[in-house]
Backbone as ProteinMPNN parsed JSONL, in Angstrom:
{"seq_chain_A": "XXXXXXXXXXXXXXXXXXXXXXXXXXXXXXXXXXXXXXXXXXXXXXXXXXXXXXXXXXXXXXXXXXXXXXXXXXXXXXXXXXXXXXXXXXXXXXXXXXXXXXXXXXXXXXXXXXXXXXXXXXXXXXXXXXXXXXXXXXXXXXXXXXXXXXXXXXXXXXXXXXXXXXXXXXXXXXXXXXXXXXXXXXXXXXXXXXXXXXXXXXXXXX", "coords_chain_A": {"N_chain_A": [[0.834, -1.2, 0.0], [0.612, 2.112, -1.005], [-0.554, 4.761, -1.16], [-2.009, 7.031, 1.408], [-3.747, 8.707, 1.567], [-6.92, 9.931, -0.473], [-7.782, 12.421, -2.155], [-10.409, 13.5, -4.306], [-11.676, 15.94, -6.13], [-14.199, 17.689, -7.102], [-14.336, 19.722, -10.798], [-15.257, 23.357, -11.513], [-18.022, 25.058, -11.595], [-19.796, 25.466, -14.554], [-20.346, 26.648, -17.86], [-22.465, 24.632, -18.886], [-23.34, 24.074, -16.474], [-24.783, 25.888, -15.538], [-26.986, 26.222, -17.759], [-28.145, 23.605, -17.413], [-27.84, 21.587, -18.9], [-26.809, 18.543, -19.952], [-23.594, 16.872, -19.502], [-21.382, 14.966, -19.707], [-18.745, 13.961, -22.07], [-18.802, 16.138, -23.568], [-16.779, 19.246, -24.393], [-17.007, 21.412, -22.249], [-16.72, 25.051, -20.964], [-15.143, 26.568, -18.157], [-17.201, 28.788, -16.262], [-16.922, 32.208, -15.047], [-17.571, 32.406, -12.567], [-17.016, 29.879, -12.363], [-14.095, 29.517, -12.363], [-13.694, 31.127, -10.217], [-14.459, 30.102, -8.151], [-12.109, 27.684, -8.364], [-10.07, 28.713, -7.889], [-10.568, 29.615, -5.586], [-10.303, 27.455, -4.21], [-8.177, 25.807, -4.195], [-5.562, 27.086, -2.505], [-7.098, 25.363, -0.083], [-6.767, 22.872, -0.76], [-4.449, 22.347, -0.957], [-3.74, 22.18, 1.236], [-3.684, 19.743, 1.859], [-1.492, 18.885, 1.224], [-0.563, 17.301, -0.896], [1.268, 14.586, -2.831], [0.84, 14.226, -5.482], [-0.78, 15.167, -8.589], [-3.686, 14.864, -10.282], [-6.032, 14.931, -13.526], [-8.599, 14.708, -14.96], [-8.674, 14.427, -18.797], [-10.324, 16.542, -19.76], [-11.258, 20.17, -20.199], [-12.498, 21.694, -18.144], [-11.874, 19.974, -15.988], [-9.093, 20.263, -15.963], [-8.816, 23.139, -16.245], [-9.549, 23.44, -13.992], [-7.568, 22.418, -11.772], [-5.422, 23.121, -12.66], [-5.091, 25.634, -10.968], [-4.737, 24.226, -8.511], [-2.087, 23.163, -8.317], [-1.221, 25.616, -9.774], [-0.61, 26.287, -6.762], [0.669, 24.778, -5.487], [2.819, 23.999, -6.906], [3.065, 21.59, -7.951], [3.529, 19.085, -10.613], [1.007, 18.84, -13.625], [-1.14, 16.053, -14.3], [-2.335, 14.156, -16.575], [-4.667, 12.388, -17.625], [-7.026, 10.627, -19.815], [-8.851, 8.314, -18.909], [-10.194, 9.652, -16.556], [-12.381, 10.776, -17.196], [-15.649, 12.299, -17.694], [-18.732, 9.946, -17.426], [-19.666, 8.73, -19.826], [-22.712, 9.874, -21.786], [-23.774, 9.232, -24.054], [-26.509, 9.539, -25.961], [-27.504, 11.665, -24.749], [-25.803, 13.617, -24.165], [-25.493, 17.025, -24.07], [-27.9, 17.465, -23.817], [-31.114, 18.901, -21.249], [-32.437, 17.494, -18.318], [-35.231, 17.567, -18.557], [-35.771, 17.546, -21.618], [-34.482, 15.052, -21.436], [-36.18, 13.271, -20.434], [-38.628, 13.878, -21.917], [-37.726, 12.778, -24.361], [-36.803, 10.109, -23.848], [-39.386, 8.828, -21.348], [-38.949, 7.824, -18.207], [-36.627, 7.086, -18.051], [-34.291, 8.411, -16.945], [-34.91, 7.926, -14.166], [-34.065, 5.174, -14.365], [-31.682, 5.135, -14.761], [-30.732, 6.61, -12.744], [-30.972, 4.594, -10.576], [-30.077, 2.714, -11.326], [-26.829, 1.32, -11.729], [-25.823, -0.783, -13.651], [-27.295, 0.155, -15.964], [-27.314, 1.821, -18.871], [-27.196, 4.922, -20.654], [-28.665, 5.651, -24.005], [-26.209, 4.777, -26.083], [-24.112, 5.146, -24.315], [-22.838, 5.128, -21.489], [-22.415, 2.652, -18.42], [-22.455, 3.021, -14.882], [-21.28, 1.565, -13.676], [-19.573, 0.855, -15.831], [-18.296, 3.258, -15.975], [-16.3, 2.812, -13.679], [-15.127, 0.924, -13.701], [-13.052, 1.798, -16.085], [-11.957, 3.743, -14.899], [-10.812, 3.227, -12.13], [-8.392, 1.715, -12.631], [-6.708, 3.283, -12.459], [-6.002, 4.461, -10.297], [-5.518, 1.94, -9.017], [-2.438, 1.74, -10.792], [-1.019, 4.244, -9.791], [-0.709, 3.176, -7.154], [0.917, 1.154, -7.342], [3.027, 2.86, -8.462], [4.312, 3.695, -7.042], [5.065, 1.646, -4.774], [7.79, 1.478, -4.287], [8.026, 3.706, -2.351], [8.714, 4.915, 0.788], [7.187, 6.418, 2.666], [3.954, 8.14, 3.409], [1.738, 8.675, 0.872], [0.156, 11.462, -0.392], [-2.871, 11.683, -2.574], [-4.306, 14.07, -5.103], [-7.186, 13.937, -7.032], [-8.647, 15.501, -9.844], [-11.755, 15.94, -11.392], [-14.958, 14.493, -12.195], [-18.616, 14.895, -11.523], [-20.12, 12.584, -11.735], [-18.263, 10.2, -12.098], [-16.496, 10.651, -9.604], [-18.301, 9.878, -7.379], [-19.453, 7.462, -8.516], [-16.449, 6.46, -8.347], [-16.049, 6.342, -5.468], [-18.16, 4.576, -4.801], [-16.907, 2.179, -5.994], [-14.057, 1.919, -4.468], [-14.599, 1.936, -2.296], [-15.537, -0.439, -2.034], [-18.806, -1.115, -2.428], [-21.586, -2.504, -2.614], [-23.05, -2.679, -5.82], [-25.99, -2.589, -5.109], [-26.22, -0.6, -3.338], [-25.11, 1.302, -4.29], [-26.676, 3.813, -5.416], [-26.989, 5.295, -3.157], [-25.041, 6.834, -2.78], [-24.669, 10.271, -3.287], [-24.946, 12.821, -5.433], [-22.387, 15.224, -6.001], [-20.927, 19.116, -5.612], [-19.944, 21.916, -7.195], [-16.684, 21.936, -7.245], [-15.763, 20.971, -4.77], [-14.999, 18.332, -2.663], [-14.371, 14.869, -2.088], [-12.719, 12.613, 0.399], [-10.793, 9.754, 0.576], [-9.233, 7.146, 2.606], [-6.704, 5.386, 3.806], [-5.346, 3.135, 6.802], [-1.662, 2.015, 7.131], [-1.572, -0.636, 8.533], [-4.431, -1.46, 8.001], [-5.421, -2.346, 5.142], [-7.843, -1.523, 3.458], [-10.112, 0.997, 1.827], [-11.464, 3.637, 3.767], [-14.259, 6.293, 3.621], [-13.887, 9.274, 4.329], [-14.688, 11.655, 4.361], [-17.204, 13.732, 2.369], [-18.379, 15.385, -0.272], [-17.322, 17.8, 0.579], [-16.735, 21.052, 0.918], [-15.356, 24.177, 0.849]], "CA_chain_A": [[0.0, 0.0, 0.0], [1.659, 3.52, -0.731], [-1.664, 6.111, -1.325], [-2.724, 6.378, 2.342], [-5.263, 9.534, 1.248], [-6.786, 10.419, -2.022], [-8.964, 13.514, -2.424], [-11.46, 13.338, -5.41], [-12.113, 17.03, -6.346], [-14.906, 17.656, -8.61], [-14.139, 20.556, -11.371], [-15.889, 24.482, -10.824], [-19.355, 25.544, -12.228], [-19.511, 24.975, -16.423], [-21.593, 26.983, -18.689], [-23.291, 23.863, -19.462], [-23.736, 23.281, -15.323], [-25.184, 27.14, -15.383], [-27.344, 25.886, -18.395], [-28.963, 22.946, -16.774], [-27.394, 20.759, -19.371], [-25.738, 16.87, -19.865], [-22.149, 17.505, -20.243], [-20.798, 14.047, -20.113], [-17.914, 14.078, -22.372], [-18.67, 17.482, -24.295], [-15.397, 19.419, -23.401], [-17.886, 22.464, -21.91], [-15.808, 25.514, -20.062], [-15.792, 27.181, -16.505], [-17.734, 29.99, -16.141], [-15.917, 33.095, -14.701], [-17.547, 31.544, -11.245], [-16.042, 28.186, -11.985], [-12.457, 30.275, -12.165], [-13.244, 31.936, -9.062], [-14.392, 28.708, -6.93], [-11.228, 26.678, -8.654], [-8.83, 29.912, -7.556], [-10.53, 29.511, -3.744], [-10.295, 25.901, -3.472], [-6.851, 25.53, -4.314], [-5.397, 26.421, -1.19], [-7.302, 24.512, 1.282], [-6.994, 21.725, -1.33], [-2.549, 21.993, -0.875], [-2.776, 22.226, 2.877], [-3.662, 17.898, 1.936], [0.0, 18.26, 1.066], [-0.366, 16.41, -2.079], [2.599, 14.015, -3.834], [0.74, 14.006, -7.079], [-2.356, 16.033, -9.024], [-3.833, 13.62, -11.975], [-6.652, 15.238, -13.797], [-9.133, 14.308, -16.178], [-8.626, 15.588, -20.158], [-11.336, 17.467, -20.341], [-10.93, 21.595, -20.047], [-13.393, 22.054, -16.952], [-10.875, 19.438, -14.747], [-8.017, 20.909, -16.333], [-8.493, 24.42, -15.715], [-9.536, 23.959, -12.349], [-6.775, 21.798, -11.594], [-4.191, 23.769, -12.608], [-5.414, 26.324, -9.829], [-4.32, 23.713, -7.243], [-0.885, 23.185, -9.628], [0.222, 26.751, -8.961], [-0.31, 26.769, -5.263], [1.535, 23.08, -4.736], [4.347, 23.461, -7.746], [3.398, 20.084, -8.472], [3.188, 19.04, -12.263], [-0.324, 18.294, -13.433], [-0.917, 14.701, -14.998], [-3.507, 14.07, -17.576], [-5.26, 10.886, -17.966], [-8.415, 10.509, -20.042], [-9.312, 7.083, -18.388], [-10.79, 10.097, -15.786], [-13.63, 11.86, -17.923], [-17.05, 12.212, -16.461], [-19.257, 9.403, -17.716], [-20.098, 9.376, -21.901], [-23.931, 9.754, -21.834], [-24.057, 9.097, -25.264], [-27.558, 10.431, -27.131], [-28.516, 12.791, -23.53], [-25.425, 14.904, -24.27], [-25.919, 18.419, -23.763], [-29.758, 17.935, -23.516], [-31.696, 19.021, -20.23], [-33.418, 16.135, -17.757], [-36.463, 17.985, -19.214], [-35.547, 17.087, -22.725], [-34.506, 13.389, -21.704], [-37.31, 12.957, -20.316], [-39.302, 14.097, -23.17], [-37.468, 11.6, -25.91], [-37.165, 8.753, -22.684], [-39.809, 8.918, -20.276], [-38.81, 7.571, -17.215], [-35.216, 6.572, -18.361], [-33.742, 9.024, -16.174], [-35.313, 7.183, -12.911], [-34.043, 4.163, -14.595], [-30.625, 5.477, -14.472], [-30.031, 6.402, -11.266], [-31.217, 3.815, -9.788], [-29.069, 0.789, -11.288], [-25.646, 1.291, -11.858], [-25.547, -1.13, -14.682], [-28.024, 0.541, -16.979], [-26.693, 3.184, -19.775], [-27.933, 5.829, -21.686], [-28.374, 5.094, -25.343], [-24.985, 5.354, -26.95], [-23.275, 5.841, -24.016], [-21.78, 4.065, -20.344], [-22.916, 2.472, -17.126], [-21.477, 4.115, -13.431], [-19.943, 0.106, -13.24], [-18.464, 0.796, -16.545], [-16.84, 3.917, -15.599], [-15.71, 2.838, -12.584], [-13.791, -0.242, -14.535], [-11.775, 2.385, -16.196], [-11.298, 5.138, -13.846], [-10.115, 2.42, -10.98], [-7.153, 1.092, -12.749], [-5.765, 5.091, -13.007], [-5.868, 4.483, -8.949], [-4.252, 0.897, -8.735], [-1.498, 1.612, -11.444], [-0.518, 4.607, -8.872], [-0.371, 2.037, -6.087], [2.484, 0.67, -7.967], [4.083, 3.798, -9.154], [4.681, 4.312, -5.756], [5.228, 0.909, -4.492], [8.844, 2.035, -3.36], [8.028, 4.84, -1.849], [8.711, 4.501, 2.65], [6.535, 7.624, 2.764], [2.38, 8.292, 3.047], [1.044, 9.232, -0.218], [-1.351, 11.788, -0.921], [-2.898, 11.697, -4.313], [-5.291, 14.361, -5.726], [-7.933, 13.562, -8.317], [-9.541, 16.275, -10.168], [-12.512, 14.75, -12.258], [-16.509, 15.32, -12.513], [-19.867, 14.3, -9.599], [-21.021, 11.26, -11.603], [-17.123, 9.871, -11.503], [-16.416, 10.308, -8.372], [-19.659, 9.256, -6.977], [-18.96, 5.737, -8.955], [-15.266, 5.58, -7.783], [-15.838, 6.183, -4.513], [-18.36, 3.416, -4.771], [-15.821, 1.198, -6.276], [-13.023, 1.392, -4.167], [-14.997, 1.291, -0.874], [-16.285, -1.991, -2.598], [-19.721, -1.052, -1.554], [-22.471, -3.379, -3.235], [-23.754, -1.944, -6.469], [-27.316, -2.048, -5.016], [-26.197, 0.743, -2.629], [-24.566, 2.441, -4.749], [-27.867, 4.968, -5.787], [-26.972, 5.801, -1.971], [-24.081, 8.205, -2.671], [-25.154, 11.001, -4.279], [-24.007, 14.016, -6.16], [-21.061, 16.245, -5.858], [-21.025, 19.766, -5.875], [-19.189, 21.819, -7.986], [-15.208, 22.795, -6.309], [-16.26, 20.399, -3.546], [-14.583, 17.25, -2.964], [-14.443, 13.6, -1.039], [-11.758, 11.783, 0.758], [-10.684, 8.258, 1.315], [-8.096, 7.384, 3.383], [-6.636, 4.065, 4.702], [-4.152, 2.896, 7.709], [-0.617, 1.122, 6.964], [-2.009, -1.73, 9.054], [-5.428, -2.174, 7.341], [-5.321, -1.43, 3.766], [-9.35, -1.091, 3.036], [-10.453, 2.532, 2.002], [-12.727, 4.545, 4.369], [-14.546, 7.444, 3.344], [-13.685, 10.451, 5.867], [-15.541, 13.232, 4.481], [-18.052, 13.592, 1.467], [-19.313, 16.753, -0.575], [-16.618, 19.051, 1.627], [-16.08, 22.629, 0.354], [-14.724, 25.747, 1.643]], "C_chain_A": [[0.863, 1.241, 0.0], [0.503, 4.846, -0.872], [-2.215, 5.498, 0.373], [-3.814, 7.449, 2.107], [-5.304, 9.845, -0.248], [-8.556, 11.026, -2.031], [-9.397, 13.433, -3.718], [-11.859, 14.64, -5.189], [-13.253, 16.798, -7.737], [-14.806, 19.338, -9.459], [-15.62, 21.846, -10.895], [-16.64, 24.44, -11.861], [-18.599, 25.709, -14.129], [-20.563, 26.147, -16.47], [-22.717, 26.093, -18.764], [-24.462, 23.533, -17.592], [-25.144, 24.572, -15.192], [-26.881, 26.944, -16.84], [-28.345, 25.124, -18.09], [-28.754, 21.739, -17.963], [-26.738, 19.648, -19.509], [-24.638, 17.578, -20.543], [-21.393, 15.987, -20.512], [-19.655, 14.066, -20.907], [-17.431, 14.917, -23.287], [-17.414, 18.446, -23.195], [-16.044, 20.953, -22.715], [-16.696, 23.3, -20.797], [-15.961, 25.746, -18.881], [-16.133, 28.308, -16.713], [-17.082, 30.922, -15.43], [-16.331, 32.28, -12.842], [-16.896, 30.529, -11.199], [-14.694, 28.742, -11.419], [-12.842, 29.935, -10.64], [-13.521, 30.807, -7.772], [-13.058, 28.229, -6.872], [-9.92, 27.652, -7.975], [-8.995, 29.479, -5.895], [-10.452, 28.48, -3.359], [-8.633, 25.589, -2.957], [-5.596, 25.788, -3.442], [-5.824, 25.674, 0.039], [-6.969, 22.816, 0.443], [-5.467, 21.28, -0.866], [-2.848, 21.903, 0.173], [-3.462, 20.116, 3.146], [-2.477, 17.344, 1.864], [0.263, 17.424, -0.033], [0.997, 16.323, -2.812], [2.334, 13.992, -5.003], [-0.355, 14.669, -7.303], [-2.447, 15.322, -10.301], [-5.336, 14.391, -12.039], [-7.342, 14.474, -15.026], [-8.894, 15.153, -17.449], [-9.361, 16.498, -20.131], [-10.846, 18.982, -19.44], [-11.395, 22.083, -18.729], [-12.632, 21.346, -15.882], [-9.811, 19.898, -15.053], [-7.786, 22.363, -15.968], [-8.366, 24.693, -14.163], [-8.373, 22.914, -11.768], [-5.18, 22.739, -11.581], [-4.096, 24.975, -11.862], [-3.911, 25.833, -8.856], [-2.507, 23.797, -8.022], [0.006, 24.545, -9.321], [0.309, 27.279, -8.037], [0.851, 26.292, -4.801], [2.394, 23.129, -5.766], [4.028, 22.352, -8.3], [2.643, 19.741, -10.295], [1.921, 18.306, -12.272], [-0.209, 17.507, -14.49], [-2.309, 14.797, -15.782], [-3.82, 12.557, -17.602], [-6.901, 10.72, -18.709], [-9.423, 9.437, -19.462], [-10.636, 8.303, -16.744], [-11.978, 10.889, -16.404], [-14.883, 10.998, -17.438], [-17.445, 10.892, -17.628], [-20.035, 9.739, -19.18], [-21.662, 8.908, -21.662], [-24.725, 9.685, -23.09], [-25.035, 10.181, -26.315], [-28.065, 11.679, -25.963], [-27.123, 13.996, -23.682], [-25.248, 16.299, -24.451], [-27.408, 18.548, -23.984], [-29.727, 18.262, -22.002], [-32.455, 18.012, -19.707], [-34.796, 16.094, -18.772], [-36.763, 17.18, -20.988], [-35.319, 15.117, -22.535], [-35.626, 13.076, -21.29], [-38.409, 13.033, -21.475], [-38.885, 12.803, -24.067], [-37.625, 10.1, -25.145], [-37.722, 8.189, -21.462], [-39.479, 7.901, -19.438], [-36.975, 6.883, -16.991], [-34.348, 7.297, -17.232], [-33.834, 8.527, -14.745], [-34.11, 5.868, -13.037], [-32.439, 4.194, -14.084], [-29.51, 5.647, -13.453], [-30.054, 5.784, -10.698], [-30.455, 2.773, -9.884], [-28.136, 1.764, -12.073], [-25.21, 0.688, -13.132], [-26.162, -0.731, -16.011], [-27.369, 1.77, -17.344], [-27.336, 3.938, -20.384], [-28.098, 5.257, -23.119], [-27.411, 5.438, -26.039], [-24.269, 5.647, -25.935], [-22.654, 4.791, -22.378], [-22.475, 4.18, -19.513], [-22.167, 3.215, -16.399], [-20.964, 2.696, -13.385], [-19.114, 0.284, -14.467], [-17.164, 1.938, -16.393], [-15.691, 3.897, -14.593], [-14.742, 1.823, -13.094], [-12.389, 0.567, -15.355], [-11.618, 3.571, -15.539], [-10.271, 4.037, -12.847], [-8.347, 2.224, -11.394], [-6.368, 2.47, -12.313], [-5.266, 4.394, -11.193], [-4.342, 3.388, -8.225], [-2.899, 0.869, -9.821], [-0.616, 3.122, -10.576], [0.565, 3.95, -7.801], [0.905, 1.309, -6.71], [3.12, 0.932, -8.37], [5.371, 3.49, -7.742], [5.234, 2.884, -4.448], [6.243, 0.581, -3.649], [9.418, 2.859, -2.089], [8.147, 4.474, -0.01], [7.856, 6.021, 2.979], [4.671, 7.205, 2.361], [2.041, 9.235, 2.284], [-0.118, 9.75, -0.06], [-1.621, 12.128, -2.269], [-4.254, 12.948, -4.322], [-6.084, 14.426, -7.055], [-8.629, 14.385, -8.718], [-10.819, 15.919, -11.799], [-13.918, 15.13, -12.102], [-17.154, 14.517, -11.582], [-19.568, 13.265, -10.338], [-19.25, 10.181, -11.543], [-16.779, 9.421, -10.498], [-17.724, 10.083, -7.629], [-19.373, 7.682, -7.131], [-17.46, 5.616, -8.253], [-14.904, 5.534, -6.264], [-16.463, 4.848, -4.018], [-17.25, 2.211, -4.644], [-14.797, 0.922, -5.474], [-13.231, 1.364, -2.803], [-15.544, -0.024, -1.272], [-17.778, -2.286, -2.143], [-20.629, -2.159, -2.997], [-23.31, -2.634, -4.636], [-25.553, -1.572, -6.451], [-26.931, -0.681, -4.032], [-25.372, 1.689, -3.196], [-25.192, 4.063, -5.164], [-27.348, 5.794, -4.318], [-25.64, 6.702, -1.695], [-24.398, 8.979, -3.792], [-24.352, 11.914, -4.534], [-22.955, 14.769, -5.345], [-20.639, 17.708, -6.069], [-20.001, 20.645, -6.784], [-17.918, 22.842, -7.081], [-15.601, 21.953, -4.733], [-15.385, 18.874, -3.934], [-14.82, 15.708, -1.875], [-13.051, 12.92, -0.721], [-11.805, 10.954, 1.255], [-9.533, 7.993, 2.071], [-7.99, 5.63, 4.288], [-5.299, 4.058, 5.488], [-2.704, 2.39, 6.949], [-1.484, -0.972, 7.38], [-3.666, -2.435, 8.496], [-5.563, -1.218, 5.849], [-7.049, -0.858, 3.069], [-9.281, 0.425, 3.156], [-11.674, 2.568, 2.815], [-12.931, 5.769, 3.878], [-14.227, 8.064, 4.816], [-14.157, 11.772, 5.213], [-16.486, 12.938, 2.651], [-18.429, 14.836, 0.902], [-19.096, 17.621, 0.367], [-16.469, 19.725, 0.629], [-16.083, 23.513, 1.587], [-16.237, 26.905, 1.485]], "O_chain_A": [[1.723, 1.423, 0.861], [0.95, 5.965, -0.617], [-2.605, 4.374, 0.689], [-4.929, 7.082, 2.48], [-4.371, 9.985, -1.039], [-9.699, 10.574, -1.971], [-8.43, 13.233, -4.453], [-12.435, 14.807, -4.114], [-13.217, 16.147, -8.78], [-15.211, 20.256, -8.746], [-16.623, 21.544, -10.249], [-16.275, 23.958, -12.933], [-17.495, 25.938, -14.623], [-21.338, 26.526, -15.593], [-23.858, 26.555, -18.726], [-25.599, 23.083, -17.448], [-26.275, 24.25, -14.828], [-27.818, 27.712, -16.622], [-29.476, 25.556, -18.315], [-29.624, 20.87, -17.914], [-25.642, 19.83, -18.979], [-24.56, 18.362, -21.489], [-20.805, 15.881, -21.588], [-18.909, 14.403, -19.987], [-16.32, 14.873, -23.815], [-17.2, 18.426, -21.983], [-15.136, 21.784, -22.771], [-15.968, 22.68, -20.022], [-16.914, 25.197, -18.327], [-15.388, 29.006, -17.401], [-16.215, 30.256, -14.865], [-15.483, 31.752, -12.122], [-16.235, 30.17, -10.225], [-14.263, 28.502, -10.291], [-12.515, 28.943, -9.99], [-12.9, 30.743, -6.712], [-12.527, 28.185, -5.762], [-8.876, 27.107, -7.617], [-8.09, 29.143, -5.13], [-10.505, 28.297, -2.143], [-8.119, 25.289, -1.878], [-4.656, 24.994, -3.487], [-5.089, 25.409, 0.99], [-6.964, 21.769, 1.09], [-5.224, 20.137, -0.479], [-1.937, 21.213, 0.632], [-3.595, 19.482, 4.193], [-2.122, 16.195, 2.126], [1.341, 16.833, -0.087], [1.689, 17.24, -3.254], [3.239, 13.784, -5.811], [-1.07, 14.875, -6.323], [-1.575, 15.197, -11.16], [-5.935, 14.561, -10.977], [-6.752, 13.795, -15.866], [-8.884, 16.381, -17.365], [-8.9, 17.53, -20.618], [-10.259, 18.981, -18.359], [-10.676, 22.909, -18.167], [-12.611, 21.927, -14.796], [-9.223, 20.055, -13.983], [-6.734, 22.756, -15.465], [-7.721, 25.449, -13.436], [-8.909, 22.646, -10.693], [-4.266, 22.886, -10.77], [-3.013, 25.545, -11.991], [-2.838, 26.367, -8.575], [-1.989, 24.913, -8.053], [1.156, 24.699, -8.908], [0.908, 28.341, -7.872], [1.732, 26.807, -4.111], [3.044, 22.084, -5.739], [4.728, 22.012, -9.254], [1.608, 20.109, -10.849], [1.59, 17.459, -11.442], [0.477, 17.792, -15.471], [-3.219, 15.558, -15.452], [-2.936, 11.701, -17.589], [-7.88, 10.713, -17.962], [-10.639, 9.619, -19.515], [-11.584, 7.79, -16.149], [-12.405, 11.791, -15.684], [-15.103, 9.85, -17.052], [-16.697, 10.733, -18.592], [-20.746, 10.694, -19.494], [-21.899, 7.733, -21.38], [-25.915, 9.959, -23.239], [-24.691, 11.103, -27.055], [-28.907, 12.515, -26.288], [-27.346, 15.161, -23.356], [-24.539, 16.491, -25.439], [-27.991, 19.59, -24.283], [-28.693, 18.052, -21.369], [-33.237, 17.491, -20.502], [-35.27, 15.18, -19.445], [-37.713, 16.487, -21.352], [-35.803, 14.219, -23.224], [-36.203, 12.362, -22.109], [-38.978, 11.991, -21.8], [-39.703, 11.945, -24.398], [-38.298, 9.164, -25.578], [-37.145, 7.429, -20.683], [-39.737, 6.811, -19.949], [-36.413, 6.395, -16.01], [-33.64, 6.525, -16.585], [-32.824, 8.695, -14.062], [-33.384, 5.572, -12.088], [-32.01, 3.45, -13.202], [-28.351, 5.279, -13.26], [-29.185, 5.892, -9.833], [-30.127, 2.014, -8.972], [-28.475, 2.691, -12.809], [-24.381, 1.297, -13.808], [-25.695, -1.16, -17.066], [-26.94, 2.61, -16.553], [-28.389, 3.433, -20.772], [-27.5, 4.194, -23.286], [-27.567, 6.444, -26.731], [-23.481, 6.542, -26.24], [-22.047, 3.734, -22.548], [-23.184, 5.171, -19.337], [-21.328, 3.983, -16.869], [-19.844, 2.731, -12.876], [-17.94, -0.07, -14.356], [-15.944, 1.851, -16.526], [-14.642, 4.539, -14.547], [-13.543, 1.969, -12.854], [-11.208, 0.22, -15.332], [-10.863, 4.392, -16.059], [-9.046, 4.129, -12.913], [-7.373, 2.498, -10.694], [-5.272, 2.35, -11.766], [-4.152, 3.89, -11.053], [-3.276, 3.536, -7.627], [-2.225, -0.15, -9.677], [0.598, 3.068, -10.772], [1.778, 4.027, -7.604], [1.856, 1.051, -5.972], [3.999, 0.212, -8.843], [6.568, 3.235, -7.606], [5.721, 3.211, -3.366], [6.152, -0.157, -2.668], [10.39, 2.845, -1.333], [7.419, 3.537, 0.319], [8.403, 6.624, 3.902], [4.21, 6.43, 1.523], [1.97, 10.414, 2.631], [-1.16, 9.172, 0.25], [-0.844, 12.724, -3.015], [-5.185, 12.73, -3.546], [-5.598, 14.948, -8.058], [-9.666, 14.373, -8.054], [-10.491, 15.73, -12.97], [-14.05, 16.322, -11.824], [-16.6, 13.64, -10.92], [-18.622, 12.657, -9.838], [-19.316, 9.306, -10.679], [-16.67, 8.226, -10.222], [-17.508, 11.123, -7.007], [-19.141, 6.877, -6.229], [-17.296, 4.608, -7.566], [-13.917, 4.976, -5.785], [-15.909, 4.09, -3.223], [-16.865, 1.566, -3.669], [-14.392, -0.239, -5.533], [-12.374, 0.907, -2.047], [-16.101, -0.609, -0.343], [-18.087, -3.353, -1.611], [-20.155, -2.387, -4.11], [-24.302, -1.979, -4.317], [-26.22, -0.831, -7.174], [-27.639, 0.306, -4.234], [-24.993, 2.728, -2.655], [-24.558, 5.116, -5.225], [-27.33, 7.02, -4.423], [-25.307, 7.159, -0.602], [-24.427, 8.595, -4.961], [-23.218, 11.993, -4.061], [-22.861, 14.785, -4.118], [-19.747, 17.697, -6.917], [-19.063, 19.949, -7.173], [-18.051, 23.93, -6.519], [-15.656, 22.596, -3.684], [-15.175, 18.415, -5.057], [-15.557, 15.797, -0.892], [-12.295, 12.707, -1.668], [-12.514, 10.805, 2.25], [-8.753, 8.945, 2.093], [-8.775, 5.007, 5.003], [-4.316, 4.702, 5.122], [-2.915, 2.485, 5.74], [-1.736, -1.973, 6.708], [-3.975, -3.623, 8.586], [-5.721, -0.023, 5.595], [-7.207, 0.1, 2.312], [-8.726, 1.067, 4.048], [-12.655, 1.835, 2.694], [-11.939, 6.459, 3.644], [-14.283, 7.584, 5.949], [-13.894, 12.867, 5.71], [-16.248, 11.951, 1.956], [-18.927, 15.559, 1.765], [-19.976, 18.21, 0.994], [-16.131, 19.274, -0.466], [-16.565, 23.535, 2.719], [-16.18, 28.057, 1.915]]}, "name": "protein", "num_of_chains": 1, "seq": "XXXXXXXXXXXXXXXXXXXXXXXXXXXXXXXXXXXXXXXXXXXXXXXXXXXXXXXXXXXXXXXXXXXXXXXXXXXXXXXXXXXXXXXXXXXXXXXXXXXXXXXXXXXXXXXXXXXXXXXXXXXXXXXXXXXXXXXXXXXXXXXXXXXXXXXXXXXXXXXXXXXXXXXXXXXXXXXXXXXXXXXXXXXXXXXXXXXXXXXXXXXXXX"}
């Protein structure tokens, strides 16, 4: 075990969030508010002390990422394996609108984990490739005689699923962690002596 914490930030207010729109893997920007959240997060986010900052491709985890980046010096990593969940045909529509073309699909959605949009990914499929990003860490670092902190900057429905995932909670309870606000984040955090993650905080902001 070498990550003993790893903060899950979720990126600052979008046009599209300001909109009321599916952003899923449209590369949508931050609104001058997103800035100004991603500017105020970014020191309480360093005083975690972070050894590493890994972001998702997309422009909305990227910008606000590189906030935290020039508090902490530390070089920011890219990985696309972290982009919010591809919602295929609901992209940049409104609930309103999915609802309209798929009545009740949206219920359907949240509720099971394994069901997808049309054209687009389950919360178990993203969590299959977001996870590895986590355990191929775990073995960067494998050397390391030091407690790793990792920060993840990445989108709600994401982290929502990978916190699922790597508390290994049962995908029927998974509906039971909900959204993520935006510049708000969650942390897991495990001992030396027992390696299982615990959540220790949820949908924290400043």
């Amino acid at each position: 075990m070498t990550i003993r914490r790893l903060v899950l930030l979720r990126h600052g207010q979008t046009d599209h969030n300001v909109a009321g729109r599916m952003q899923g893997h449209i590369d949508s920007v931050l609104t001058d508010l997103g800035r100004q959240q991603a500017a105020a997060v970014a020191p309480t986010v360093a005083q975690f002390k972070p050894d590493r900052l890994i972001s998702s491709d997309l422009s909305r985890a990227v910008d606000t990422a590189q906030e935290i980046s020039a508090v902490t010096g530390l070089p920011l990593e890219l990985d696309p394996r972290l982009r919010e969940t591809h919602l295929g045909e609901w992209q940049g529509l409104t609930v309103a609108q999915v609802e309209e073309g798929w009545p009740g699909a949206i219920a359907q959605w949240r509720a099971d984990p394994a069901w997808a949009p049309p054209g687009g990914e389950s919360r178990i499929e993203v969590v299959r490739r977001s996870r590895p990003v986590i355990d191929e860490l775990d073995e960067e670092m494998a050397d390391d005689d030091v407690d790793n902190t990792v920060v993840v900057v990445a989108h709600g429905g994401l982290i929502a699923g990978l916190v699922c995932g790597l508390l290994a909670l049962p995908t029927s309870a998974w509906p039971s962690i909900g959204g993520i606000g935006n510049c708000k984040w969650a942390v897991l955090a495990r001992r030396r002596d027992h390696p299982r993650w615990r959540l220790s905080g949820y949908n924290v902001g400043v």
